[in-house]
N, C-alpha and C positions, 0 to 999 in steps of 0.2 A: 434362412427361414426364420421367421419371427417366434421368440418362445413365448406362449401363449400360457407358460404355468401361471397359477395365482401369486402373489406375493403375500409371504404368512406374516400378519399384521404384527405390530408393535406397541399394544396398551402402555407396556410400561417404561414407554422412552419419553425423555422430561423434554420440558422445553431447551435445554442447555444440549442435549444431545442433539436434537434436531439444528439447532444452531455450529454451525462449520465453518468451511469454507468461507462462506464471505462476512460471517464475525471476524473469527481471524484476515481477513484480504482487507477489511475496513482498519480493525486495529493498527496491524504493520504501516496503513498509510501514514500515522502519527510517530512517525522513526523521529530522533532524535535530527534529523536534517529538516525534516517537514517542521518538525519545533522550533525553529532557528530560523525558520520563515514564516511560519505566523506569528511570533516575537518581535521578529521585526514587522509585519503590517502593523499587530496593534500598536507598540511602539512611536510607529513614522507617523501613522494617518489615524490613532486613534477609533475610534467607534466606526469612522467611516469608511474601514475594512469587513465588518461584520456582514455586510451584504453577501460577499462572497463567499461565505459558505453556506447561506441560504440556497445561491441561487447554482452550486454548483450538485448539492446532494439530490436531486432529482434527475439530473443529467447523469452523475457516477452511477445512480443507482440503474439507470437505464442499460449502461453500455456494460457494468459489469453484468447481468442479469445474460444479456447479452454472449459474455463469455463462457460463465455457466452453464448455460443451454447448449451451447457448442461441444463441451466438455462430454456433461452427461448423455448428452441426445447421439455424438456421436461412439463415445468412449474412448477418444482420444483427446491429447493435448492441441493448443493453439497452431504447437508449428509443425505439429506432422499434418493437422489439417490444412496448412499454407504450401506444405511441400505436396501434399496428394492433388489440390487443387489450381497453384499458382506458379510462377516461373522460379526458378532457385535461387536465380540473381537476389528478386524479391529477400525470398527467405533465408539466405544469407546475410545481406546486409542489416537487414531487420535483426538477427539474432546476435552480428558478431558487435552491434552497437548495441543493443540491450547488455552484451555480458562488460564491456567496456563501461556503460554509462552503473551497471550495479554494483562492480566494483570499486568503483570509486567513492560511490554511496555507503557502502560498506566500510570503507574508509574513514570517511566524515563520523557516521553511527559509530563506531569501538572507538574512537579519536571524543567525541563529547560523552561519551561513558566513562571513561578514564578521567575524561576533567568533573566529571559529577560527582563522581566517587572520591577524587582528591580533594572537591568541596566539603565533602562531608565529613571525611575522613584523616582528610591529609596522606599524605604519600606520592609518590612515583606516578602519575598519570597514565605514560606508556607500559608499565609493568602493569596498568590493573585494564588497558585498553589490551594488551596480549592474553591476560588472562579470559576476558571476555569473550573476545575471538576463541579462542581455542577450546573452552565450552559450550559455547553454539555449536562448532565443528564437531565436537566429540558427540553432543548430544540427536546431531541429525544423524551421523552415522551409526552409532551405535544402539541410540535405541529405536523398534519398530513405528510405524507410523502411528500403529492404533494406538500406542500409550505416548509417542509422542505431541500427536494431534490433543491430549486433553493437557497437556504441558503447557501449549499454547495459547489452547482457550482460558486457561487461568492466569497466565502473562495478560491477557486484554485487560484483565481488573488493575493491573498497572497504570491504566490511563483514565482511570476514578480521581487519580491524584489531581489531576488538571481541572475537575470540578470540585474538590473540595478546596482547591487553593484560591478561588472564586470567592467561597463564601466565608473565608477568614478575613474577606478587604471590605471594604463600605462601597457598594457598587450603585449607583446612583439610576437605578431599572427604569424609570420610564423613559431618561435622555438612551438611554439605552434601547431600547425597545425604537422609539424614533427614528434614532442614528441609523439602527438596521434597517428599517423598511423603507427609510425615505434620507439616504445618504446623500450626503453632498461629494457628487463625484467632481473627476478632476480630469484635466486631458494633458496636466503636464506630466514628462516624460519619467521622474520617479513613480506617481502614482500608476501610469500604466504599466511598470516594468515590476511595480510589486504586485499588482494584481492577474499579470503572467503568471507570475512565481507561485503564487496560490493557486491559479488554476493548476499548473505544470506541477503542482505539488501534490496536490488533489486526485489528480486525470493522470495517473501513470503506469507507463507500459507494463510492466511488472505485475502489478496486482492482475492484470489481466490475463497473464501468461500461469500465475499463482494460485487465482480461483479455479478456472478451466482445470487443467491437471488435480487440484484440490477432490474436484468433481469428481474426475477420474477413479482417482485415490480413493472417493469414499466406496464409487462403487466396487471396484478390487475387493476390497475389505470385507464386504458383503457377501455370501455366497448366496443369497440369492438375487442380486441383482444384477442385472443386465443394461448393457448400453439400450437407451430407450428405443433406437432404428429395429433392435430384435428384441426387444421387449415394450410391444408401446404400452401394454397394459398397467406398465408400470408410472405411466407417466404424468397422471392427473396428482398422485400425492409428491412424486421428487417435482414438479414445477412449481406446485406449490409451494414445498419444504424451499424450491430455491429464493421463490421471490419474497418470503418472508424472511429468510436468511439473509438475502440483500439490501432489504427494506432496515432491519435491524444493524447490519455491520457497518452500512456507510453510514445510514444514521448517528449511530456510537462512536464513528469517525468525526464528522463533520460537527458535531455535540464537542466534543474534545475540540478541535481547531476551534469552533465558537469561545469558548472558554478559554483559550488560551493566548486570543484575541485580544480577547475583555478583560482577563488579569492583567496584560502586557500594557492594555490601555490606558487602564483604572491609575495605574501606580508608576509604569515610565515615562506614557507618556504625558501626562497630569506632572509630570516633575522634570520635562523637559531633555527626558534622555531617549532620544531618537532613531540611534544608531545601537543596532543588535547586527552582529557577524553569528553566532552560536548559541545554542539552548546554551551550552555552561555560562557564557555572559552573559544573556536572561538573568537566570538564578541567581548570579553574582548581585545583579543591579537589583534584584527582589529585597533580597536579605534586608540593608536598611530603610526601604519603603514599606515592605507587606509584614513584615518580623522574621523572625528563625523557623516558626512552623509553617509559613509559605516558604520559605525559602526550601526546607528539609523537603516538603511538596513535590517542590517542582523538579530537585535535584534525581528525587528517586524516581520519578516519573522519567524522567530521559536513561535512567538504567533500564529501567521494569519494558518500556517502549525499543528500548535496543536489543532485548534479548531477543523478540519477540521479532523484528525486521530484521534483524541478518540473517535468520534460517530462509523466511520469505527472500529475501535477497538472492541470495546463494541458492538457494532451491529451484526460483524461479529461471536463474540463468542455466541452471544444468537441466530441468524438464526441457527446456527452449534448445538446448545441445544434443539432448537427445531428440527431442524428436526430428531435428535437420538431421541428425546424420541417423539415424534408424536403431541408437542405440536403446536395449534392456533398461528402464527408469523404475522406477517406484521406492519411497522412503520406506517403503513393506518391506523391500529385498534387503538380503543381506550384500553389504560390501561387496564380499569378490561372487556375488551375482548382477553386477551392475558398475563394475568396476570403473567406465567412464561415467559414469552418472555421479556418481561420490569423489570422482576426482577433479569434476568442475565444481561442485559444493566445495571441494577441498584448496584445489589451487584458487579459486575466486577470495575465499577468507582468507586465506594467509597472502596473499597479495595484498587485500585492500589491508592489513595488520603491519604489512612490512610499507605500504606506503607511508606509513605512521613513523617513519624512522628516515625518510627522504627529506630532501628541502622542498618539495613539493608544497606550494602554499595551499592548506587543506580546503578555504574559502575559495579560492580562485576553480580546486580543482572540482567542488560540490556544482560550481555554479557553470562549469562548462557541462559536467552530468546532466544538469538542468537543463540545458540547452539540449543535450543530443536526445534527454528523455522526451522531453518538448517535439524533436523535430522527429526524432519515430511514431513518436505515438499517433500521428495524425495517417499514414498509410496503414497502418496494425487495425486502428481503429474504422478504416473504409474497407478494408480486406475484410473483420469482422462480420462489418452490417452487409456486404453481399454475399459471405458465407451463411449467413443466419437468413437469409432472405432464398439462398438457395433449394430446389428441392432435390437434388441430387447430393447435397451434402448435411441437410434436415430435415427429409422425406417429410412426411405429414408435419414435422415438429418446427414449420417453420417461422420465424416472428410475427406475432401481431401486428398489423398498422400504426396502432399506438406506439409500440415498443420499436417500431421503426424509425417513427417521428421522434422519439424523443432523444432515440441511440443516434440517429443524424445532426440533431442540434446541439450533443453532447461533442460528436466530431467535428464538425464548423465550430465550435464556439474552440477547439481545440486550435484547429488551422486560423483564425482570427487570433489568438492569443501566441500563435507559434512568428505570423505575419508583424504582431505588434512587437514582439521580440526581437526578431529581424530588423524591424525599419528603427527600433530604441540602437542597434549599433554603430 
């Protein structure tokens, strides 16, 4: 039966409080791997990558909205709603390549923390990419969501760094401003394979599996709120609070990728260095074109942006664990109430920390992650739009038209980028 109380309003919550889930879900997309590929666009193809993140933030911002509504509307995560509605097969597959393709992501992130830090600092790389790893890990377990979640939100100011390193270089704005609107695109097989990479970098399974749950999570926390199927009264301000939420987090994303774009353009590739492997080799090639305060910039930015994606990493593959298999989740719960839930956060980071000590090539191995991110996300995200289109699994709270259209063109543009991938092998 639907609960019909009122919701006792909230004068004094700021705009930063209302901001969640998909601040944080936008932030983590700019992980220290996501850096290492828009480094290299600006880089390779200069200015004429900048389109790509114009034209993908209306599309993310669609399909994540998308996810959220699913989350809240039903009170569950992504894949318990794939397992109550879909074949297993499905939902298997789906989740044991999400926790394979984040671990290795998680990999790549503590592996370019460790080389930033030894930029800066000097020292041991893997002693300061273990210590990172095993701070994240301490800090999702140990402390509760509701003070963890505002940890988070103050990690996003981490990725300010990527705009203030903009306005330390001499950026030449209106060839800029052109370049972006009206770029000279290209059909040979690099430029298509890095503008995959940006989508796939952009458009990933994870944030989606991270917002939803996110959702969840805020509600838990709340005693008076209600999954919106038995509270719909509640749902004019949380759809609200989401699409603003969304509208601002991928924004703050794709803002950040713009920038990091047009640094990478301004100064490497204007000087002829065109090959970027790693955010740390970014920042290396910074130093003598932008000075020592872009360089210190950009370095701390690939920290402050790693602390910040491997919780989302590792969190999202063990919500995705629990809900396939019907395990107790929430970063609310203590440890040994949730025991498998913190031990896929658990074994997932110390896995992708010990792959940091393999002959594993950590390039080769980010970029087959790419690929499998790539090739899930395009079923996740159709399974999505008919869940959201259902009314048996979002009673009245079903999608918009618009929000139909634009979460389908966000998928296709997925499957076209996953097809161009495919035919570049």
């Amino acid at each position: 039966m639907a609960d019909t109380r009122p919701v006792p309003p909230h004068p004094q919550d700021s705009w930063l409080k209302k901001l969640g889930p998909g601040l944080i879900t936008g932030a983590a997309d700019d992980d220290p791997s996501g850096i290492a590929t828009y480094s290299q666009a600006g880089a390779q193809f200069g200015f004429n990558m900048l389109w790509t993140v114009l034209f993908t933030y209306p599309l993310m911002v669609g399909i994540q909205i998308v996810s959220a509504r699913i989350g809240r509307v039903s009170g569950h995560g992504l894949a318990t709603n794939i397992r109550r509605h879909y074949p297993a097969w499905l939902l298997y597959a789906v989740v044991g390549l999400l926790l394979i393709a984040n671990t290795i992501n998680i990999a790549a992130d503590v592996a370019a923390m460790g080389e930033a830090l030894t930029l800066i600092v000097g020292g041991p790389a893997q002693v300061y990419a273990v210590a990172f790893g095993v701070v994240s890990l301490l800090l999702q377990v140990f402390i509760p969501y509701r003070r963890y979640v505002r940890i988070l939100k103050w990690l996003t100011l981490a990725l300010l760094a990527y705009m203030a390193t903009a306005f330390v270089i001499h950026i030449p704005w209106s060839q800029v401003l052109i370049s972006a609107l009206r770029p000279q695109l290209s059909w040979k097989p690099e430029y298509v394979t890095t503008v995959v990479a940006v989508f796939g970098t952009t458009i990933s399974p994870y944030l989606f599996f991270w917002q939803a749950s996110q959702e969840v999570e805020d509600q838990l926390a709340d005693p008076h709120a209600r999954p919106l199927l038995k509270a719909p009264q509640q749902a004019g301000s949380n759809l609200r609070r989401i699409r603003i939420d969304t509208w601002v987090g991928m924004g703050f994303s794709n803002l950040v990728a713009f920038f990091i774009i047009l640094t990478t353009a301004v100064t490497l590739n204007r000087h002829g260095i065109t090959d970027i492997q790693t955010s740390a080799q970014a920042a290396t090639a910074l130093r003598p074109l932008a000075g020592e305060f872009a360089f210190m910039l950009f370095s701390a930015g690939i920290i402050g942006t790693g602390l910040l994606a491997i919780p989302v990493l590792a969190g999202s593959s063990a919500y995705a664990m629990a809900g396939a298999f019907k395990w107790k989740n929430s970063l609310e719960r203590k440890p040994k109430n949730a025991k498998q839930f913190y031990a896929i956060i658990a074994v997932s980071t110390l896995i992708g920390i010990a792959l940091g000590f393999t002959a594993i090539d950590p390039i080769k191995a980010l970029y087959w992650s790419a690929v499998i991110n790539g090739v899930i996300s395009v079923p996740i995200m159709v399974v999505m739009m008919l869940m959201a289109a259902r009314a048996d699994v979002m009673g009245p709270f079903v999608i918009s038209r618009a929000l139909k259209i634009v979460g389908w063109l966000a998928t296709l543009m997925m499957l076209a980028a996953v097809l161009a991938m495919l035919a570049s092998f």
